[in-house]
N, C-alpha and C positions, 0 to 999 in steps of 0.2 A: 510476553511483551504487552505491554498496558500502551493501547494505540490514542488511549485519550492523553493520557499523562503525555507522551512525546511529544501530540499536536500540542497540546495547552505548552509545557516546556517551550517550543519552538512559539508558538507565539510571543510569548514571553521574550524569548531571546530580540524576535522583533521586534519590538516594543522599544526594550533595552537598548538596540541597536540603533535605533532612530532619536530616541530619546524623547518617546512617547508618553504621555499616561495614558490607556485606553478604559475606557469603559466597560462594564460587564458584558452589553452587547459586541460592540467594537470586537474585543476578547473572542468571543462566539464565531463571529465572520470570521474574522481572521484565521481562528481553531477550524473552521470549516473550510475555509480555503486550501489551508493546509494540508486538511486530510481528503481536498480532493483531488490534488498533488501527489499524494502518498498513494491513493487509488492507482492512478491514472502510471508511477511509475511500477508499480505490482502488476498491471497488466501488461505493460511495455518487456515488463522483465520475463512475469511469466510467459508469453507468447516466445520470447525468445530461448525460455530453456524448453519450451517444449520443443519448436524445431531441431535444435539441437538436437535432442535426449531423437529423434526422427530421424534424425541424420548420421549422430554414432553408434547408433544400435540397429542400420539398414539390414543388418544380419538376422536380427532377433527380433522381428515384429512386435511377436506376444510380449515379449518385456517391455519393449517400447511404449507398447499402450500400457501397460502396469503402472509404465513411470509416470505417463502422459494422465492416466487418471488422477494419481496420487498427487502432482500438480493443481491439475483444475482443483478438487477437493478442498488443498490448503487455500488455493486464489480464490474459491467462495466461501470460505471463512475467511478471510485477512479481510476482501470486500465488507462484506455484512458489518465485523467490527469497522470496516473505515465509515460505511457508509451511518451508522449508529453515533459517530462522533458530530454527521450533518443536521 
């Protein structure tokens, strides 16, 4: 998944939607807004599977944490690409 492509897309589609021209910077903000949106529900999300993955594996600690690492892991790479799109 190309996280710059879907903000810029999505800007785009704003744009569109307004019936904007925007500017190359304008473009930027807005790309950046976007993907601090996109941040902000990746951590909402992850936070939420992780308690989960806590709650239906009470039986299985050590998995738990397996799953709960492998989580964090992809959430600080999806980060890092969102935050490289700011």
């Amino acid at each position: 998944m190309n996280l710059t492509k879907v903000a810029s897309q999505a800007a785009k589609a704003a744009s569109d939607a307004v019936g904007a021209s925007l500017t190359e910077d304008e473009v930027e903000k807005v790309t950046a807004i976007i993907a601090k949106a996109m941040e902000n529900a990746v951590l909402e999300a992850s936070n939420q599977h992780t308690t989960t993955c806590a709650d239906c594996l009470i039986h299985d600690q050590d998995l738990a944490h397996k799953i709960q690492d492998e989580i964090e892991r992809k959430k600080i790479a999806l980060i890092a690409n969102l935050s490289s799109l700011r």
